[in-house]
N, C-alpha and C positions, 0 to 999 in steps of 0.2 A: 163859323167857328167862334167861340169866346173864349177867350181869355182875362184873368183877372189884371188888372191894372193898378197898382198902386200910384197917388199923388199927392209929393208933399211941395209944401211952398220951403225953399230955403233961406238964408239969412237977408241976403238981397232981395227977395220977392221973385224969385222964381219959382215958375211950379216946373217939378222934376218928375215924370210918369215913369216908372218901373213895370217892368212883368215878369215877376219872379219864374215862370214857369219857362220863358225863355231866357236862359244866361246871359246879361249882356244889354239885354234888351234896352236901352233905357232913352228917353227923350225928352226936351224941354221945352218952356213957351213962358214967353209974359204973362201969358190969362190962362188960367186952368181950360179953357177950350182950345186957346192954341196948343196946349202940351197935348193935351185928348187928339185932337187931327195928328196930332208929330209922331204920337207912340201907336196911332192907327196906321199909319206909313212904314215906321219904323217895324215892326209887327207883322207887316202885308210884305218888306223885303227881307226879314228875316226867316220867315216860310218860304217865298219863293228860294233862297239862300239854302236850304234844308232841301228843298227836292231837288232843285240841277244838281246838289252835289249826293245826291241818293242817301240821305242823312231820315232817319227817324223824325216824322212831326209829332212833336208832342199831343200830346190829347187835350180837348178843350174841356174845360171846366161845365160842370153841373151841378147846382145850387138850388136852392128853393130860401125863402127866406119865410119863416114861422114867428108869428104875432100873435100873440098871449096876452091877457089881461094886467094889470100893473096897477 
């Protein structure tokens, strides 16, 4: 499944991963690769969290991305 992930660096230098489609969802890391493995973790116990409790999994995202001339 995919899901979108948002990552911003904050005032300190951390990167902060969000994913909007899950409430809550949120993770952090020194290196924008560690926040990526944090909010993949975060993300994988957030679903299992949604089925033991017989809770709707959200739908994962589908995207394409379109390139045009400029």
């Amino acid at each position: 499944m995919k899901y979108r992930v948002y990552i911003q660096q904050d005032e300190d230098g951390i990167f902060v991963a969000e994913c909007p489609n899950l409430p809550g969802c949120v993770s952090q890391g020194r290196m924008r690769d560690e926040a990526m493995k944090s909010i993949e973790d975060a993300i994988a116990g957030y679903l299992a969290s949604l089925k033991k409790h017989g809770d709707a999994i959200p739908p994962p995202i589908y995207e394409d991305v379109i390139e045009v001339a400029g």
